[in-house]
NUVOMI-955284 format. One record per residue (C-alpha): y, z, x; residue number from 1; chain. Coordinates in steps of 0.25 Angstrom, whole numbers, plus 5000, padded with zeros to 4 digits. Layout:
BEGIN
> Y/Z/X/NUM/A
...
***
This chain:
BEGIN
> 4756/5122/5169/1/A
> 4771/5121/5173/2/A
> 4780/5124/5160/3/A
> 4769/5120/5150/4/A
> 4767/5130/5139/5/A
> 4752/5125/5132/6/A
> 4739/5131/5127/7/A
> 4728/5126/5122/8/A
> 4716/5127/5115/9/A
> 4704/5117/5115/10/A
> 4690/5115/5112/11/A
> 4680/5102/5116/12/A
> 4688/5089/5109/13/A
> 4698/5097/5101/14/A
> 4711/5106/5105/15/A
> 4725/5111/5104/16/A
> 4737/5114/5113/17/A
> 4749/5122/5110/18/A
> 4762/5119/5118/19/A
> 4775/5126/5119/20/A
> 4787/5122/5125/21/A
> 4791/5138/5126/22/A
> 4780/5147/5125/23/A
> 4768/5154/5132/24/A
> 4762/5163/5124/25/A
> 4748/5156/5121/26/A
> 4737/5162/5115/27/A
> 4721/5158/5111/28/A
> 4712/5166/5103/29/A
> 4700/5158/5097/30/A
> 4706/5144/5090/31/A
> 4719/5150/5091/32/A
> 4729/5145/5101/33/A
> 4742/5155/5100/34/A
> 4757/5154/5105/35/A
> 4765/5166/5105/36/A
> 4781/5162/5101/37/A
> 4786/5176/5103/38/A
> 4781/5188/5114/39/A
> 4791/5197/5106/40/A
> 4793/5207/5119/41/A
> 4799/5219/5118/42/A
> 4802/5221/5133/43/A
> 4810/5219/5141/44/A
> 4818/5213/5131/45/A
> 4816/5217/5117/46/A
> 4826/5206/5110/47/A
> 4816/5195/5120/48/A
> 4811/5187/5109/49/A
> 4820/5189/5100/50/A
> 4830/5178/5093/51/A
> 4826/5162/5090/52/A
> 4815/5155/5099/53/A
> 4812/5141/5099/54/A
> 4799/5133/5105/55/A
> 4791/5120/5103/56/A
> 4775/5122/5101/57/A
> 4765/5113/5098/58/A
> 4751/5110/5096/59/A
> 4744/5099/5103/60/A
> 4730/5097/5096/61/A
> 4721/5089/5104/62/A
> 4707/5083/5106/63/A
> 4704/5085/5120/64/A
> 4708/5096/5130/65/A
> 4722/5102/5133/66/A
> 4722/5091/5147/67/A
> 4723/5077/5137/68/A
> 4738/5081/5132/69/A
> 4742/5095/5131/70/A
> 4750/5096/5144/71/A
> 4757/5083/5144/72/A
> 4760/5088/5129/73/A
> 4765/5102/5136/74/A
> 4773/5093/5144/75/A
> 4779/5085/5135/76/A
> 4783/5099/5125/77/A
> 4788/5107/5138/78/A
> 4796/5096/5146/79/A
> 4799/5086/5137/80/A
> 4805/5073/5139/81/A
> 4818/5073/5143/82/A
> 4828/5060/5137/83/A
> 4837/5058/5146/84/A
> 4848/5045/5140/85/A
> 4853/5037/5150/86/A
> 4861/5023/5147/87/A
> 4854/5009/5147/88/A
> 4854/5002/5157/89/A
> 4847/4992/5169/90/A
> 4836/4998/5177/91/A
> 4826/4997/5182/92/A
> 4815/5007/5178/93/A
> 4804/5004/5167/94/A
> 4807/5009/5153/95/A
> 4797/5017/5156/96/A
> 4791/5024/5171/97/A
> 4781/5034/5176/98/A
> 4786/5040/5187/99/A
> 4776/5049/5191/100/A
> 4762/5049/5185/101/A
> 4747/5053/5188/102/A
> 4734/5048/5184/103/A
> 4729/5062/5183/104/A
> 4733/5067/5167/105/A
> 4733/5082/5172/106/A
> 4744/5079/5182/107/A
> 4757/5083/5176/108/A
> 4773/5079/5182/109/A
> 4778/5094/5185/110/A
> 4791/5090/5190/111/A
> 4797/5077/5198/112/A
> 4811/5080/5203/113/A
> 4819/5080/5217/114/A
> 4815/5087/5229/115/A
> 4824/5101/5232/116/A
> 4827/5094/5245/117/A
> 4831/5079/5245/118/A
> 4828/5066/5237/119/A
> 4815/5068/5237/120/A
> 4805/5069/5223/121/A
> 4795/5081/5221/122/A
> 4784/5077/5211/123/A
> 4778/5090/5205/124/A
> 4764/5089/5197/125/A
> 4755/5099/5191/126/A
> 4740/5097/5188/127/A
> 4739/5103/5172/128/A
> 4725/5100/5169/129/A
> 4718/5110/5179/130/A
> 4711/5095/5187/131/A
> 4711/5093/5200/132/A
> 4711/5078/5206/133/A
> 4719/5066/5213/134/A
> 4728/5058/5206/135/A
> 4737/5047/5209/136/A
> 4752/5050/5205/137/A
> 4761/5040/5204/138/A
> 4777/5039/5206/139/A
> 4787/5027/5202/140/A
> 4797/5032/5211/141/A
> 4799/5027/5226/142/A
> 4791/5038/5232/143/A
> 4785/5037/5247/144/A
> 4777/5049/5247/145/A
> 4773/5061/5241/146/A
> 4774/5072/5251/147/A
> 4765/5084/5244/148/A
> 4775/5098/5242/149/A
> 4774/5111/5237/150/A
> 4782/5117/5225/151/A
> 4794/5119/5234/152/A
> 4794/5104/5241/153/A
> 4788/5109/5254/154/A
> 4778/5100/5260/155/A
> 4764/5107/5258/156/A
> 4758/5102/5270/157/A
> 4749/5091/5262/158/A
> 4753/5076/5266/159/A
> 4762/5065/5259/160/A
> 4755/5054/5250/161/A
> 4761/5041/5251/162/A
> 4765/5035/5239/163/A
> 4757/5022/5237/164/A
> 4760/5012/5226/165/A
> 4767/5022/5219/166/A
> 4758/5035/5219/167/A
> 4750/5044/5228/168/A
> 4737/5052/5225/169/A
> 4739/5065/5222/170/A
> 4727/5079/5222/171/A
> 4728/5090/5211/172/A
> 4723/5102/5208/173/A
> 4722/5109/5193/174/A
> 4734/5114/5188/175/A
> 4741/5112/5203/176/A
> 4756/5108/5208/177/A
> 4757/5095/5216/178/A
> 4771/5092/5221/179/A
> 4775/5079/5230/180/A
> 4788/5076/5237/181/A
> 4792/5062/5234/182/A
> 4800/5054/5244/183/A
> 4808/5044/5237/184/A
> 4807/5031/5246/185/A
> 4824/5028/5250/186/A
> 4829/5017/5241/187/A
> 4836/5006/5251/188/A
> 4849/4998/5249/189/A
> 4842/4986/5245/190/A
> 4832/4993/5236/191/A
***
């Protein structure tokens, strides 16, 4: 899963996950879930580990499988929310607003930002719970259409969805990469 670090260890109604926000050293023997801080390598560099070292860990005991919470938890450690301040003001957005969301839990926001090429958005998501499906994202922004790209922005040869009342049907396959060029529908003089 993209820049999530997590392992977990789970038996029928009981289970714990270990997260990290800098390692990747996991190890399971038995009831024993291991993370290994320091590799200590001699080569190519034999100073390599050597001198202070700062992570976050932490264990995330839970009562059903790894899919009900750890990733969005994997999430929240590795990519935290960022405040931005900004004065007070008139506006016109809700105090609070979903831009994009799924009704399938194991669809995750890999990246939303503008396209390489123009004024354009590129939606990124990533299926992180190994299920395949259809589901119905949704977008509160003025989109027309999402136009189906690969990783680089290039038309994949599938065709456009429109947009309707805010959304469009969307097919996943487990652990896969979806990415959607999103035209943004011109804003006029009078609105």
């Amino acid at each position: 899963m993209p820049g999530l670090r997590w392992a977990d260890l789970s038996e029928h109604g009981y289970g714990v996950s270990l997260l990290t926000d800098a390692k990747y050293g996991y190890s399971a023997h038995g009831g024993t879930l291991g993370l290994t801080s320091l590799r200590a390598p001699t080569y190519p560099d034999p100073l390599a580990d050597e001198g202070s070292h700062t992570f976050t860990y932490c264990l995330l005991p839970h009562a059903d499988g790894w899919r009900d919470g750890t990733v969005a938890a994997a999430h929240d450690l590795n990519d935290p929310l960022r405040v931005v301040p900004v004065r007070s003001g008139r506006g016109t957005w809700p105090a609070t607003r979903s831009l994009i969301a799924t009704d399938a839990p194991g669809l995750r926001l890999s990246s939303l930002k503008l396209a390489e090429d123009g004024d354009d958005l590129v939606l990124r998501l990533y299926e992180a719970h190994g299920a395949r499906g259809r589901a119905r994202a949704t977008l509160d922004l003025p989109a027309t259409e999402a136009r189906p790209v690969d990783v680089l922005e290039e038309p994949n040869g599938i065709s456009a969805a429109p947009i309707e009342a805010g959304g469009w049907e969307v097919e996943y396959r487990p652990y896969g990469v979806a990415t959607w060029r999103l035209p943004m529908a011109r804003r006029t003089e009078d609105g």
